[in-house]
C-alpha positions as CSV (number, residue, x, y, z in Angstrom):
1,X,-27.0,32.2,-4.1
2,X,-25.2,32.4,-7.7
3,X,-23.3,29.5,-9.2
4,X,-24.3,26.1,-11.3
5,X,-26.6,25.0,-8.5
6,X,-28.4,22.5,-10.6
7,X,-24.9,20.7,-11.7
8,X,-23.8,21.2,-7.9
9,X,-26.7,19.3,-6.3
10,X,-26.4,16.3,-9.3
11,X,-23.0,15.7,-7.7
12,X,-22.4,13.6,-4.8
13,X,-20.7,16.1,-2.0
14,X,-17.4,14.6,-0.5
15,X,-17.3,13.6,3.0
16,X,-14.8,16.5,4.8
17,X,-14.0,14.1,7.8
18,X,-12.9,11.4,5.3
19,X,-10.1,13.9,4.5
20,X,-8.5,13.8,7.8
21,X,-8.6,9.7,7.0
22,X,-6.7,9.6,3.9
23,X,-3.0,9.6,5.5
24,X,-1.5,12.4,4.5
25,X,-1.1,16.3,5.6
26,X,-4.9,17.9,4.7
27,X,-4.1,21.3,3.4
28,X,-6.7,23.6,4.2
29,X,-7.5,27.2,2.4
30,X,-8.8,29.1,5.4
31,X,-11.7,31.7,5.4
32,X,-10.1,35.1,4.8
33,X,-12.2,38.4,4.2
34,X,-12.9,39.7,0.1
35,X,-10.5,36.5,-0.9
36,X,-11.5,33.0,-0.3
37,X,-14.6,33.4,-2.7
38,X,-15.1,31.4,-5.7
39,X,-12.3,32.6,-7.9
40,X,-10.0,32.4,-5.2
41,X,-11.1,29.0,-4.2
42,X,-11.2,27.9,-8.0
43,X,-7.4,28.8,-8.3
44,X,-6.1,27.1,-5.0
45,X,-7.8,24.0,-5.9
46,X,-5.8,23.6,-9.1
47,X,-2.8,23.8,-6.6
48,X,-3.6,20.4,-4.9
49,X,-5.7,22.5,-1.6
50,X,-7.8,19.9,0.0
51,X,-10.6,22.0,1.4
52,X,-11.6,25.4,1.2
53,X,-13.7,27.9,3.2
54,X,-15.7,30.5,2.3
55,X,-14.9,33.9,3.8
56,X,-17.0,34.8,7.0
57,X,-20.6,35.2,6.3
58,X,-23.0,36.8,9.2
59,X,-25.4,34.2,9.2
60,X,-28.7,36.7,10.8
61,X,-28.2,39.0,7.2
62,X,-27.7,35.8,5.5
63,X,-31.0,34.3,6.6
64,X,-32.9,37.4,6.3
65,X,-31.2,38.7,3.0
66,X,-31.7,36.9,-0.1
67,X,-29.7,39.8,-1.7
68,X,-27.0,38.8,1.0
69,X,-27.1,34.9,0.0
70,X,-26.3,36.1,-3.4
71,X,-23.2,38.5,-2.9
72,X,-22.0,36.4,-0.4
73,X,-22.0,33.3,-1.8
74,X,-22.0,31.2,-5.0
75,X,-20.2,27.7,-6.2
76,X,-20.3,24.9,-8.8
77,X,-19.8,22.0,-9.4
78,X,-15.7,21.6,-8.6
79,X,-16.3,23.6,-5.9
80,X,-16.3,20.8,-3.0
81,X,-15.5,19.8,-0.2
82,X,-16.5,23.2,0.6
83,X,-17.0,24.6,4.2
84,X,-19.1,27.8,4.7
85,X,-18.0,29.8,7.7
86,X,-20.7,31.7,9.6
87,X,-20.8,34.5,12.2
88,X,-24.2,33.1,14.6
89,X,-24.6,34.3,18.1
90,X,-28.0,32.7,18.4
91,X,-28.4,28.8,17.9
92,X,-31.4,28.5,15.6
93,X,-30.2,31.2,13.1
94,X,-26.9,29.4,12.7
95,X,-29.3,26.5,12.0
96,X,-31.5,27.9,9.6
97,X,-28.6,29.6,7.7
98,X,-27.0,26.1,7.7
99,X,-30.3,24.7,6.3
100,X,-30.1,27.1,3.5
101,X,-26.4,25.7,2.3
102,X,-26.7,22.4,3.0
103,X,-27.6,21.1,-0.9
104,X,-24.7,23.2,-1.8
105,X,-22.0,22.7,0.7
106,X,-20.6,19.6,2.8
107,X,-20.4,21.6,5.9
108,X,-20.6,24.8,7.5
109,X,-17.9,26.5,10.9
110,X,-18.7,28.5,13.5
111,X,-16.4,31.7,13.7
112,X,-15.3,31.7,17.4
113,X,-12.3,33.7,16.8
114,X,-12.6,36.6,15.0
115,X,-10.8,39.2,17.2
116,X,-12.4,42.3,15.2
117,X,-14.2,44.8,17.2
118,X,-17.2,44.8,15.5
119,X,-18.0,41.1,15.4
120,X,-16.8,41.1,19.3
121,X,-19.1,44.2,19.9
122,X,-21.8,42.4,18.3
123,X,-21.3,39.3,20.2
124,X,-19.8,37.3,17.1
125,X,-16.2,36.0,16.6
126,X,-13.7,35.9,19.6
127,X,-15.9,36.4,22.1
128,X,-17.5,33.4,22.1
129,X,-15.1,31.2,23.2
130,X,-16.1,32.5,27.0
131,X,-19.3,31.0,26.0
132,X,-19.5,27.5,26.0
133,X,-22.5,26.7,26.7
134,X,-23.7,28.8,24.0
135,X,-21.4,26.9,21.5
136,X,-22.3,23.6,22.5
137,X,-26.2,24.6,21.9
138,X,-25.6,26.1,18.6
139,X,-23.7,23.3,17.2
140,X,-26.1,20.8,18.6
141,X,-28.9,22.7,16.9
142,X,-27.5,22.3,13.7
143,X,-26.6,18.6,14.1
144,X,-30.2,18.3,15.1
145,X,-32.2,19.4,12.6
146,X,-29.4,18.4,9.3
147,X,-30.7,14.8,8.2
148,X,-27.4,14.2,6.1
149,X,-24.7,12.6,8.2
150,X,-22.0,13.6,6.0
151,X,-22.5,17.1,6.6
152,X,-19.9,18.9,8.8
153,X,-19.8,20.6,11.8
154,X,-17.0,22.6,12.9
155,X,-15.5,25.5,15.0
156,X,-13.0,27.8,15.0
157,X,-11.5,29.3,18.0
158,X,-8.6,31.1,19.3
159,X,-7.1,30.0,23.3
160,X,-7.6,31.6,26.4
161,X,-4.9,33.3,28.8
162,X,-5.4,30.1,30.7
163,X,-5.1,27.0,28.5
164,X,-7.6,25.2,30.7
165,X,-10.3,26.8,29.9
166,X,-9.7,26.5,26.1
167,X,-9.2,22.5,26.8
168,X,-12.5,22.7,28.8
169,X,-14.4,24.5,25.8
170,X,-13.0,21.8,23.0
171,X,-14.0,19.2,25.3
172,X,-17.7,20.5,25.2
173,X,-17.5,20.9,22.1
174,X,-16.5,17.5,20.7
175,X,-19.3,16.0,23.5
176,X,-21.9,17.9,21.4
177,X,-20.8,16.2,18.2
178,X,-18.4,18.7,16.3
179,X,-17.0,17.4,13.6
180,X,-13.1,18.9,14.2
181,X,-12.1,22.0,15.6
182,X,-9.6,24.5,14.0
183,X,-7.6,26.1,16.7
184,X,-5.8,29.7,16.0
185,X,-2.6,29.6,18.3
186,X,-3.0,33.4,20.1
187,X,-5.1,34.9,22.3
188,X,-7.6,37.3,21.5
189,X,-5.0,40.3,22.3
190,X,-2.6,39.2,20.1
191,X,-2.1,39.6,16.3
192,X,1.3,39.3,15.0
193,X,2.9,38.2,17.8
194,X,4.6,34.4,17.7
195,X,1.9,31.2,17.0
196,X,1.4,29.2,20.5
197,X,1.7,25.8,18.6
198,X,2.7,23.9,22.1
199,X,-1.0,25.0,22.8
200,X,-2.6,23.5,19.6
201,X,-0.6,20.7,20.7
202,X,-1.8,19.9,24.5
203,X,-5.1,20.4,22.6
204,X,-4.6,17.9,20.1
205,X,-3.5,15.6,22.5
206,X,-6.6,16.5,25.1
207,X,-9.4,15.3,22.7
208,X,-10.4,12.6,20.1
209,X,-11.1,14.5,16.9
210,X,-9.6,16.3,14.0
211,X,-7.5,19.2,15.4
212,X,-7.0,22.2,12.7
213,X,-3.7,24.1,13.3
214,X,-4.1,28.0,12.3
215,X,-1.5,30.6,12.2
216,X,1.5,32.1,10.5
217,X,1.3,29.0,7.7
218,X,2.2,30.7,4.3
219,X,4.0,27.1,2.5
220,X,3.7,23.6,2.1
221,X,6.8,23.5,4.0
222,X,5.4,25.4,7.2
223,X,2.4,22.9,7.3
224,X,4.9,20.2,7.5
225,X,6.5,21.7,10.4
226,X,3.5,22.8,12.3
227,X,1.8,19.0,11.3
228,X,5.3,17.7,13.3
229,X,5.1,20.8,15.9
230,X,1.5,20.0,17.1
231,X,0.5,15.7,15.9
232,X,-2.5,17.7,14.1
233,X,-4.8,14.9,12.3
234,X,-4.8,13.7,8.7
235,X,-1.4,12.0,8.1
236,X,0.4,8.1,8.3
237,X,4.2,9.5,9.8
238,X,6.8,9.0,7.8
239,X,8.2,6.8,10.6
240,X,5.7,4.4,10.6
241,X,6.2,4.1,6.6
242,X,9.7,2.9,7.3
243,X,9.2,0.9,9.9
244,X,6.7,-1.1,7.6
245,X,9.1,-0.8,4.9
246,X,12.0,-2.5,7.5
247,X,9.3,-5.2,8.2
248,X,8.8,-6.1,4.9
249,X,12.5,-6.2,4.2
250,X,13.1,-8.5,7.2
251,X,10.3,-11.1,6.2
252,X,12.4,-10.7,2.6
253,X,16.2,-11.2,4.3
254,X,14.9,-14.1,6.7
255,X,13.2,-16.3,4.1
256,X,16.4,-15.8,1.7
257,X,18.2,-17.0,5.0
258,X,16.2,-20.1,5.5
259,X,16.5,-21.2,1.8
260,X,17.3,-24.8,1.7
261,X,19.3,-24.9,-0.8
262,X,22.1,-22.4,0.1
263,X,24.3,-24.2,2.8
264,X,25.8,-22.4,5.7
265,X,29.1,-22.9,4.3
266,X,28.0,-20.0,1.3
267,X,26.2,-17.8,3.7
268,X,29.5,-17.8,5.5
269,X,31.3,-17.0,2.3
270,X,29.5,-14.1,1.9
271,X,29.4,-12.8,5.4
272,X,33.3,-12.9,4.4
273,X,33.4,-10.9,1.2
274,X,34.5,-7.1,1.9
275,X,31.7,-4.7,1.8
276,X,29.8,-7.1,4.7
277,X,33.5,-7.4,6.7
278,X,33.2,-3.5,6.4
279,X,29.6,-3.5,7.8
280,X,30.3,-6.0,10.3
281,X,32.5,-3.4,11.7
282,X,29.4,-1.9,12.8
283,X,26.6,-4.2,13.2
284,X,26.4,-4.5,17.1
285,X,26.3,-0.3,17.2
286,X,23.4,-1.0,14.5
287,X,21.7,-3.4,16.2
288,X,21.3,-1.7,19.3
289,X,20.2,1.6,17.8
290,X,17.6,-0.6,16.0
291,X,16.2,-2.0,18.9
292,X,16.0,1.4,20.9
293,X,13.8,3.0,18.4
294,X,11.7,-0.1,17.8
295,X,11.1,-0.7,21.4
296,X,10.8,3.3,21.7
297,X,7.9,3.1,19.1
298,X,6.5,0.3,20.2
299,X,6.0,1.9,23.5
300,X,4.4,5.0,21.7
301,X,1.9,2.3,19.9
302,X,1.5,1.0,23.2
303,X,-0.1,4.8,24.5
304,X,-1.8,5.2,21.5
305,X,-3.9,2.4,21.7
306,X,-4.3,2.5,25.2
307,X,-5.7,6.2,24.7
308,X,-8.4,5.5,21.9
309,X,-9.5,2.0,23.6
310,X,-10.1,3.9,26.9
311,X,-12.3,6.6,25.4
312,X,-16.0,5.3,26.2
313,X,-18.6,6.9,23.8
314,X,-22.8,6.2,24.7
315,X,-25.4,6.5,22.6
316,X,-26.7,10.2,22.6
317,X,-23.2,11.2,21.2
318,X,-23.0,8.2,19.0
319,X,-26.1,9.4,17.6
320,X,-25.5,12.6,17.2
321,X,-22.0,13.2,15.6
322,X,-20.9,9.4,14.2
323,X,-18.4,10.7,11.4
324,X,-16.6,12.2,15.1
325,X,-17.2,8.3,16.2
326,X,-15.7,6.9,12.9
327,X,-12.8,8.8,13.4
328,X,-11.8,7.6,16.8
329,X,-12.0,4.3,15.1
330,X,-10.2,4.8,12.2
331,X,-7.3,6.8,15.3
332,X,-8.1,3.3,17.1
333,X,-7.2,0.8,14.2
334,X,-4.3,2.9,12.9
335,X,-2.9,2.5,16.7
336,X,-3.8,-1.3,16.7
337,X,-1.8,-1.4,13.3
338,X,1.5,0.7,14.4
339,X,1.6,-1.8,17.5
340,X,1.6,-4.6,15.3
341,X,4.4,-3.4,12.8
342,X,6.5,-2.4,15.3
343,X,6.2,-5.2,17.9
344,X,6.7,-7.5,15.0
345,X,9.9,-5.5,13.5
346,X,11.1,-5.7,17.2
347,X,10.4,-9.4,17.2
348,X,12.4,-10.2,13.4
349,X,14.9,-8.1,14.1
350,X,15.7,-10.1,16.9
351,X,15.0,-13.1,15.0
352,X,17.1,-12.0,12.2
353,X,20.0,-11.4,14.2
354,X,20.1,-14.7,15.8
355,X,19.6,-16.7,12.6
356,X,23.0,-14.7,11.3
357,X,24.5,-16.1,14.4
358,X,23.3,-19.2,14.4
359,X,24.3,-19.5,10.5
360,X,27.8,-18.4,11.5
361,X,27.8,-20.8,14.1
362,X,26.7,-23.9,12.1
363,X,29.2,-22.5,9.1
364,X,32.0,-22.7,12.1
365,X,31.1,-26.0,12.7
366,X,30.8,-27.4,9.5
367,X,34.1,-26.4,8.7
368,X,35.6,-27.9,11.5
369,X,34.1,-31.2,11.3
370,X,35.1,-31.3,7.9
371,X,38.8,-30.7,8.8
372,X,38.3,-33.4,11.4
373,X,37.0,-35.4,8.5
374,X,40.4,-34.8,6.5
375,X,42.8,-35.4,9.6
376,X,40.9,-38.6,10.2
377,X,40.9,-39.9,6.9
378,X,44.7,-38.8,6.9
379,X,45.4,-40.7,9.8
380,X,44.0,-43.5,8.8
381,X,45.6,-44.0,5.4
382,X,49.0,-43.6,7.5
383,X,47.9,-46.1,9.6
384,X,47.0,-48.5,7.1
385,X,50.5,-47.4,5.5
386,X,52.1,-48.6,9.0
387,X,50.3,-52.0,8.9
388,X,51.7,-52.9,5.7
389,X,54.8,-52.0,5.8
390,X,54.9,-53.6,9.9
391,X,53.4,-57.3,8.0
392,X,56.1,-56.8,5.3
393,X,59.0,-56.6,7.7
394,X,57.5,-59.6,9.7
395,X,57.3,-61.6,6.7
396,X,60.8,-60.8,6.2
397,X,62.0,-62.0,9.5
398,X,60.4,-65.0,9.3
399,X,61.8,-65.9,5.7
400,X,65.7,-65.6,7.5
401,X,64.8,-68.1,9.9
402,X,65.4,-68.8,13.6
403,X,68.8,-69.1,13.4
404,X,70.1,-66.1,12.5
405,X,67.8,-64.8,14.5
406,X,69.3,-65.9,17.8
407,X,72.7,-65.0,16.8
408,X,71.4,-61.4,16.5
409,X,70.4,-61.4,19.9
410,X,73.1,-63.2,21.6
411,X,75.4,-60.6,19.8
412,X,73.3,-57.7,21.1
413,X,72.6,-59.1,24.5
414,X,76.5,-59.3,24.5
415,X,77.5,-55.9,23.8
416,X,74.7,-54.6,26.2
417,X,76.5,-56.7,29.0
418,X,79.3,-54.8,28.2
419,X,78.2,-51.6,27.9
420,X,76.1,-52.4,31.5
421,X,79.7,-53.8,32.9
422,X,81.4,-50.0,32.1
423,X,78.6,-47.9,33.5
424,X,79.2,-49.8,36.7
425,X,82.4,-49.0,37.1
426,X,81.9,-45.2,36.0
427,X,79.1,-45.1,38.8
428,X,81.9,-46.8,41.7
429,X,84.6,-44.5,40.4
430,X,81.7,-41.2,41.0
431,X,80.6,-42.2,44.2
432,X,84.2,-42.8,45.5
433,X,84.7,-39.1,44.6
434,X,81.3,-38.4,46.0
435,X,82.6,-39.5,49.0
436,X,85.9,-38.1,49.0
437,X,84.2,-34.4,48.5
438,X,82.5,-34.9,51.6
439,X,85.1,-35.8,53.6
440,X,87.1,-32.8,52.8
441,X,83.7,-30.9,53.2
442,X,83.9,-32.0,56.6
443,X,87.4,-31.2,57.5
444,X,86.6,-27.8,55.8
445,X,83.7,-27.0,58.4
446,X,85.6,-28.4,61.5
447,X,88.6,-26.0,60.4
448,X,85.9,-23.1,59.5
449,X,84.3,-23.4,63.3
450,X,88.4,-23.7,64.7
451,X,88.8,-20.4,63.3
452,X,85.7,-18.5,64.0
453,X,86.4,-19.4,67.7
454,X,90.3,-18.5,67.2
455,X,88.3,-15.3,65.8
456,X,86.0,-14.7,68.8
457,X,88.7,-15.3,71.3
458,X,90.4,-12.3,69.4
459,X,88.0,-9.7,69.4
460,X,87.5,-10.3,73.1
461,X,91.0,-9.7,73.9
462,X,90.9,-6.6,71.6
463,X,88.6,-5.1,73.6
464,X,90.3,-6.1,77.0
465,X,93.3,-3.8,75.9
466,X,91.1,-1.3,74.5
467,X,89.6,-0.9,78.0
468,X,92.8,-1.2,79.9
469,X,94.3,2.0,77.4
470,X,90.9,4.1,78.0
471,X,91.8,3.7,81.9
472,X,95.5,4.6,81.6
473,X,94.5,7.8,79.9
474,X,92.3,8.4,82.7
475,X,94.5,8.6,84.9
476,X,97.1,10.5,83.1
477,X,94.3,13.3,82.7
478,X,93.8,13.2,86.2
């Protein structure tokens, strides 16, 4: 093994679970054949690549070789976290080559998906991910005899025909202690053909641990869209950013609401101004959209945290993978936290919407009570107008004197006699018409009925000599 080995083991390796910690998308050279060796890895690290393998190494020619150990690998010092990938078929050689890189690596993989026909003829690669069991004991092997809990453990498969049996073998796998499993979305016939990410995904969603997605990623901007795709670990959504950012800014909006010092009256005044009278138009569309995806997320937070508080870990796996343990914490607590941001920006925004009502509402009322205020005073200065003027007249009658006073009357009291005297004889001359009307009413109906008889009486004689002529002409016919 070439490479600054003294400066390597001076420096503290990096923790490659951490990564998957940090909150963001962990970008991930992977192992590929006469490439990802130390120049290669040197170069993609100055390109902001979070962890790097090494290419494949046979790990029975590694531990046998030590012309092998130094063609096939070599570091230095920058050259971390660094994961060296082995082909094993047999558990205690995978251990003893992982014995031999531990001072100079933070982890080492197990190559369960190679689809070449030598490594599968050999009983390496792709073939054994139809061996469970015999992945479980060689990763349990190595966590068994490597002292340094920091030091990785990891696998790399591809899925089976029938995804069951793929979910069955990452299950095993993470109850043995591996640290995260990379999954390569085909089976083992296929090689070009389209990525299965819904598969990484129902995997990612099956287990507890850091899930890898592999295949077809060439850009930054792919690993975005396959991070989305499949929910793979390592990253704080951008959804739960903004909804702490809209948290933040309602705690800000609500205490500027419940300043003392600015009156309803002003808040009212500037719900009036334009751009907000433009907003307004759309604040009850808002509101509700708000609340859908808050109460929508909330929910999510809800599953989350009911998925890592159900997960019951004892003591044997505790004890033998705990960076796997400290993950489902850290999955746990992030949970815990997205419940919390979005129950409480569920809870303000509710908040915030009834203190604008209730703001309008007081403004409302403020204003009218202080129009009330106005008409009152108004009224009352006419009233006290009224009063004076009302003691100024009186003052005046009584400086005339009593006299004059009952002349006044007398005269008015006269005239009203009069006036009293000539409706009377208007209402006798009305009635006598009244009642001359209805007399010749009368005579009008008892002629009216005279004639309608004279009228009957008619008609019945009119159809006597109509009968009479039909008869005669009868006759003649006859």
């Amino acid at each position: 093994m070439n490479g600054d080995v003294a400066e390597r083991e001076q420096c503290p390796g990096k923790d490659p679970v951490g990564l998957f910690r940090d909150g963001h998308v962990v970008k991930i050279c992977a192992p590929m054949v006469r490439y990802s060796k130390l120049p290669f890895r040197t170069l993609v690290r100055r390109y902001g690549c979070d962890l790097c393998y090494t290419p494949m190494v046979v790990a029975a020619d590694f531990v046998r070789s030590a012309k092998a150990r130094d063609s096939e690998f070599t570091t230095n010092r920058g050259d971390n976290p660094l994961i060296v990938q082995f082909a094993a078929k047999e558990a205690q050689v995978l251990c003893d080559a992982a014995l031999l890189v531990c001072p100079f690596a933070d982890g080492v993989d197990l190559n369960c998906g190679c689809p070449q026909r030598w490594a599968m003829a050999e009983g390496y690669g792709a073939c054994l991910i139809n061996k469970p069991e015999l992945v479980r004991d060689m990763v349990r092997h190595v966590r068994n005899q490597i002292d340094n809990p920091r030091f990785s453990v990891s696998i790399k498969i591809r899925i089976h025909e029938d995804l069951k049996r793929t979910v069955d073998l990452c299950k095993k796998a993470e109850a043995t202690g591996v640290s995260w499993i990379t999954v390569h979305g085909r089976n083992i016939e296929e090689r070009h053909q389209p990525v299965h990410y819904d598969a990484i995904k129902v995997i990612k969603e099956s287990i507890h641990i850091p899930v890898v997605a592999n295949g077809d990623i060439k850009t930054l901007k792919d690993a975005e869209n396959v991070h989305h795709l499949t929910g793979a670990d390592g990253t704080m959504t951008v959804q739960w950013t903004a909804v702490a950012a809209f948290l933040y800014g309602e705690v800000g909006v609500l205490l500027v609401l419940c300043l003392p010092f600015i009156s309803p009256l002003r808040w009212q005044k500037i719900f009036m101004i334009p751009l907000w009278s433009k907003m307004a138009v759309f604040w009850n569309k808002m509101f509700l959209t708000i609340i859908v995806l808050l109460i929508i997320l909330f929910l999510d937070a809800v599953r989350e945290v009911r998925k890592y508080s159900a997960i019951q870990v004892n003591e044997k796996v505790a004890n033998v993978n705990a960076n796997a343990i400290d993950h489902i914490q850290m999955k746990l607590f992030r949970s815990q936290r997205n419940l919390y941001i979005s129950g409480f920006s569920l809870f303000l925004w509710l908040v915030l919407r009834r203190t604008v009502t209730l703001l309008t509402q007081l403004a409302k009322g403020m204003a009218s009570h202080a129009a009330l205020e106005t008409q009152v005073n108004d009224a009352t200065e006419a009233a006290k107008k009224y009063m004076a003027e009302n003691e100024r007249l009186q003052e005046a009658l009584n400086e005339k004197g009593s006299g004059e006073n009952k002349e006044a009357v007398e005269t008015t009291n006269g005239k009203l006699r009069k006036e009293i005297g000539q409706l009377k004889a208007e209402l006798q001359k009305t009635s006598n018409a009244l009642h001359k009307a209805n007399n010749e009413v009368a005579a009008v109906k008892k002629q009216s009925e005279g004639l309608r008889r004279e009228y009957d009486n008619l008609m019945k004689e009119y159809e006597r000599l109509q009968n009479a002529s039909s008869k005669v002409e009868d006759r003649k016919d006859l």
